[in-house]
C-alpha positions as CSV (number, residue, x, y, z in Angstrom):
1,X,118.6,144.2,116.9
2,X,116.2,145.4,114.4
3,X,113.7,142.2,113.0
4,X,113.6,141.6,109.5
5,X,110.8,141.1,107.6
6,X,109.4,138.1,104.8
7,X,106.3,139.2,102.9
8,X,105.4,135.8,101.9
9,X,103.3,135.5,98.7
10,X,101.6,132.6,97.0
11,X,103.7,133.0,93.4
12,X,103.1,130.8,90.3
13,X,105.3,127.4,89.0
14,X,107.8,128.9,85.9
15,X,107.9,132.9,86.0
16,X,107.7,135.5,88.9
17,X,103.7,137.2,89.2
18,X,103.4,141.0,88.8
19,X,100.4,141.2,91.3
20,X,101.0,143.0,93.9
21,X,104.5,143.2,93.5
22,X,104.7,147.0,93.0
23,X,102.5,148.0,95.9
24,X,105.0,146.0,98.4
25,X,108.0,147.5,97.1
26,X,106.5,150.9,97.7
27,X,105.0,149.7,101.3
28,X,108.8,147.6,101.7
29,X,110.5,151.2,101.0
30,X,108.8,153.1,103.9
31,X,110.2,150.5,106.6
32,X,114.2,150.7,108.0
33,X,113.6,146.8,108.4
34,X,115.5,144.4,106.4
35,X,113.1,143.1,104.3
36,X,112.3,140.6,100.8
37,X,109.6,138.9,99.0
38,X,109.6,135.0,99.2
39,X,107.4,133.3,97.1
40,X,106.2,129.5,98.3
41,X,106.3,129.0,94.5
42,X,108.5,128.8,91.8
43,X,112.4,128.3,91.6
44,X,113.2,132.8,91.8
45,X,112.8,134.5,95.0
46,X,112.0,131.8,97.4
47,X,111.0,131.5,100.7
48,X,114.3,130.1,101.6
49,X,116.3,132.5,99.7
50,X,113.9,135.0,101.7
51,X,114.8,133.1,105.0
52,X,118.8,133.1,104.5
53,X,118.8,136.4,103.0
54,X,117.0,137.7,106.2
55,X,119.0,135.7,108.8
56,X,122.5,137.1,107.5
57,X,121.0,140.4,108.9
58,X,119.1,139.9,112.0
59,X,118.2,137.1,114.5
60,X,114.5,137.8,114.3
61,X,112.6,137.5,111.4
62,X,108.7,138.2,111.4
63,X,107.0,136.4,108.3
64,X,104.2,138.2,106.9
65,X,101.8,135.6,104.8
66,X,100.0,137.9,102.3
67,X,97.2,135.6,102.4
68,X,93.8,135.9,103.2
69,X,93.0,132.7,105.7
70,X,95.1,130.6,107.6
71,X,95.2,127.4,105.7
72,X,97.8,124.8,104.6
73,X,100.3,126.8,104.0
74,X,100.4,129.2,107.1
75,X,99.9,126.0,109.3
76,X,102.5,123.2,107.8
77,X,104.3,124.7,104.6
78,X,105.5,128.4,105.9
79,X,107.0,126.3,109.9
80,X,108.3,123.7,108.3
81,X,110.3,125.1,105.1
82,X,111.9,128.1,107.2
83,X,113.2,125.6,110.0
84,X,114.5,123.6,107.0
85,X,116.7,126.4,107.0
86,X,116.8,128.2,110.0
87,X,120.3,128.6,111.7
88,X,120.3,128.2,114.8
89,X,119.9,131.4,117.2
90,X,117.3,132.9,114.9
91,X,113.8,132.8,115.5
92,X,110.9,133.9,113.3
93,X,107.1,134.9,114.2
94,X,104.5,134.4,111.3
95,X,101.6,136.9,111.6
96,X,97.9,136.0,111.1
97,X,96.3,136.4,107.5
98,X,94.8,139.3,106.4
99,X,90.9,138.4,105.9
100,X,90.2,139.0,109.4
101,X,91.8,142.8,109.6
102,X,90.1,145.7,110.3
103,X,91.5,147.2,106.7
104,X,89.6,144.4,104.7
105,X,86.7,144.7,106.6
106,X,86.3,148.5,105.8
107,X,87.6,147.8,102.2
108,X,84.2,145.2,102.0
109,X,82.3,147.5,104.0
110,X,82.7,150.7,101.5
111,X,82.6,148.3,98.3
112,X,79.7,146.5,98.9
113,X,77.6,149.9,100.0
114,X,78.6,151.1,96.6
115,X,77.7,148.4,94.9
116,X,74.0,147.9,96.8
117,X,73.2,151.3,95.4
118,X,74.0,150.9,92.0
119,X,72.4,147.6,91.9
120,X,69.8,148.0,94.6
121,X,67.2,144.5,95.5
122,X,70.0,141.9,94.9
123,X,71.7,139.6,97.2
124,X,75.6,139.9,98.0
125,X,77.8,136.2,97.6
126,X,81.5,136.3,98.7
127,X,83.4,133.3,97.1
128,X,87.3,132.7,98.8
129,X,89.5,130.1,97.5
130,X,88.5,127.2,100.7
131,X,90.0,124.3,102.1
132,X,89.3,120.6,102.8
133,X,91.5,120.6,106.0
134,X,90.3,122.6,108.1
135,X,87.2,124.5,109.1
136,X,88.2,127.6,110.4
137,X,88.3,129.6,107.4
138,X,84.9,128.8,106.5
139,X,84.2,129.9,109.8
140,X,86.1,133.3,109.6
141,X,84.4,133.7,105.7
142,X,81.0,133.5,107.7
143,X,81.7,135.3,110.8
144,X,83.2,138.5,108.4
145,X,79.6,138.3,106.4
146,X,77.6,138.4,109.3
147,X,79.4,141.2,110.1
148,X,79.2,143.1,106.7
149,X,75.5,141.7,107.0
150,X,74.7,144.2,109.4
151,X,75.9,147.2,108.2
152,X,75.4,146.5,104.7
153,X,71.4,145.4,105.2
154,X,71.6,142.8,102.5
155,X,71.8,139.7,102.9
156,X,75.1,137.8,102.0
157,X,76.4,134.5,100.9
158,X,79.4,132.6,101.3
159,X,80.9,129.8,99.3
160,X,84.2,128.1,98.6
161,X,85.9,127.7,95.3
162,X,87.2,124.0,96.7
163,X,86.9,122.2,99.9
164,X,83.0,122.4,101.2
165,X,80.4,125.0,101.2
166,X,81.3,124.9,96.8
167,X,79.9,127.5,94.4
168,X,77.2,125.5,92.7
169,X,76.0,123.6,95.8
170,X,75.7,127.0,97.5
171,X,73.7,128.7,94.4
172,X,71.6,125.2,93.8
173,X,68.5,127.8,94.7
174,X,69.4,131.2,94.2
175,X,67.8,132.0,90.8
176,X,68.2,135.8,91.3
177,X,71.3,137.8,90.1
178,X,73.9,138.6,93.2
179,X,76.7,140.9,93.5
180,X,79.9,139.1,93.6
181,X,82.8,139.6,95.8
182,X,85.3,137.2,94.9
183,X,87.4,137.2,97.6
184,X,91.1,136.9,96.6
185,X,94.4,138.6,96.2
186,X,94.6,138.2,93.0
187,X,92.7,138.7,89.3
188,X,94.0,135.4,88.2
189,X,92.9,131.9,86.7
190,X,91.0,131.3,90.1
191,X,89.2,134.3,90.2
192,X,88.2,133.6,86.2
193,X,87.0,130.3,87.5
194,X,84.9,131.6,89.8
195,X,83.1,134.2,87.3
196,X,82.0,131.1,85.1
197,X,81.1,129.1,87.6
198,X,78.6,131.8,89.0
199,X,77.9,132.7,85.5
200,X,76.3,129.1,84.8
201,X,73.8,129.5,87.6
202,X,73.0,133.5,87.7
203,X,74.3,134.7,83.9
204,X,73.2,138.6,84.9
205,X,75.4,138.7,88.6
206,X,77.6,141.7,88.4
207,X,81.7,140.8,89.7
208,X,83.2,143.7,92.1
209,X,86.9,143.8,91.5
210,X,89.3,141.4,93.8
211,X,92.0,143.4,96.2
212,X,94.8,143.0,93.4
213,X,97.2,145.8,93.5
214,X,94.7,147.6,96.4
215,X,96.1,149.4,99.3
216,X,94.0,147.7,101.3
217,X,96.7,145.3,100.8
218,X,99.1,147.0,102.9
219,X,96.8,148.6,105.0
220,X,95.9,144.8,106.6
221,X,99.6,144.3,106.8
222,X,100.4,147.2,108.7
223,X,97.7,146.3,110.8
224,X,99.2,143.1,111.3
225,X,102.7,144.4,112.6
226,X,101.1,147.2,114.7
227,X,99.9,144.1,116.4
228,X,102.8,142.3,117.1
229,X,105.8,144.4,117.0
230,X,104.5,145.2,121.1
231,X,104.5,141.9,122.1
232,X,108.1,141.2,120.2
233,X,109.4,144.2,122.0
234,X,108.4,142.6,125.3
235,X,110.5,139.2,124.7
């Protein structure tokens, strides 16, 4: 039987976010899979509608967080609310993030060249949204920089927006104007956030667009399933 497919998206308390909706419906319209959006918040289109919707159809369902690091909610809240409401018989296979794709690195890769030559002598700082829980998104923020590091040739800094490794402690002696990369699915509250806390310390640092409404978007997800959808076929 054919799997179905959850793209699972962040969403906001009280009304349904526009981000990134369109360029999944389009991306949602190419596949023959059964497929929905399920946000983790709000009271509309919820992961569990996403989940019962999903298992009416198929006995497989592979969940697609379209999130950029594995945190909280791909560890405890995405397991635990779809077997609150997983019948029995049907099983479910959540895919990695997206941060650590191909597609994003090339995305940086391209952006950040582009940006280097129209602002040439200046230092590179990606901010992502961070956790206090665990440390492996930190760890995957500063192995992807490395990486962009040495193709790039500038240097490049990394900081949370909570958790450790924050904004301001990271900027506490960088006096110089950067280019920002602000590392986040969205062009929301967050990302404002961001901008004025880097604004305080380097008032003359130039802000490179976030991935909202990007294909890259897609691109990393279809990366994603290329990777599983072998090993699924082999169970």
């Amino acid at each position: 039987m054919t799997e179905g497919i959850i793209y699972v998206l962040h969403g906001r308390r009280g009304k349904i976010p526009k981000s990134n909706i369109d360029l999944l419906h389009t991306y949602m319209k190419r596949s023959d899979n059964p497929s929905i959006i399920g946000f983790l918040e709000g009271q509309q289109q919820t992961l569990e509608e996403g989940i019962q919707y999903l298992q009416s159809k198929t006995k497989h369902i592979i969940v697609v967080p379209v999130l950029l690091f594995s945190a909280t909610h791909i560890r405890w809240d995405i397991p635990r609310r779809i077997n609150d409401v997983l019948e029995a018989g049907v099983s479910f296979t959540v895919l990695k993030p997206l941060a650590t794709t191909e597609a994003v690195f090339n995305y940086l890769n391209q952006t950040l060249k582009s940006a280097i030559q129209t602002y040439p002598n200046r230092k590179i700082l990606i901010v992502a949204h961070g956790t206090p829980h665990f440390p492996e998104p930190y760890e995957q923020l500063t192995a992807l920089a490395k990486r962009l590091q040495e193709v790039v040739k500038v240097p490049i800094i990394c900081a949370n927006h909570i958790g450790h490794h924050l904004v301001p402690d990271v900027l506490a002696d960088e006096s110089a104007a950067l280019i920002v990369q602000r590392l986040f699915l969205t062009d929301g509250r967050l990302a404002n956030r961001i901008k004025t806390n880097v604004l305080k310390a380097q008032p003359d640092s130039t802000f490179l667009p976030t991935l909202e409404d990007h294909p890259v978007i897609t691109e990393a997800i279809e990366e994603r399933l290329n990777e599983t959808r072998p090993i699924i076929n082999q169970k």
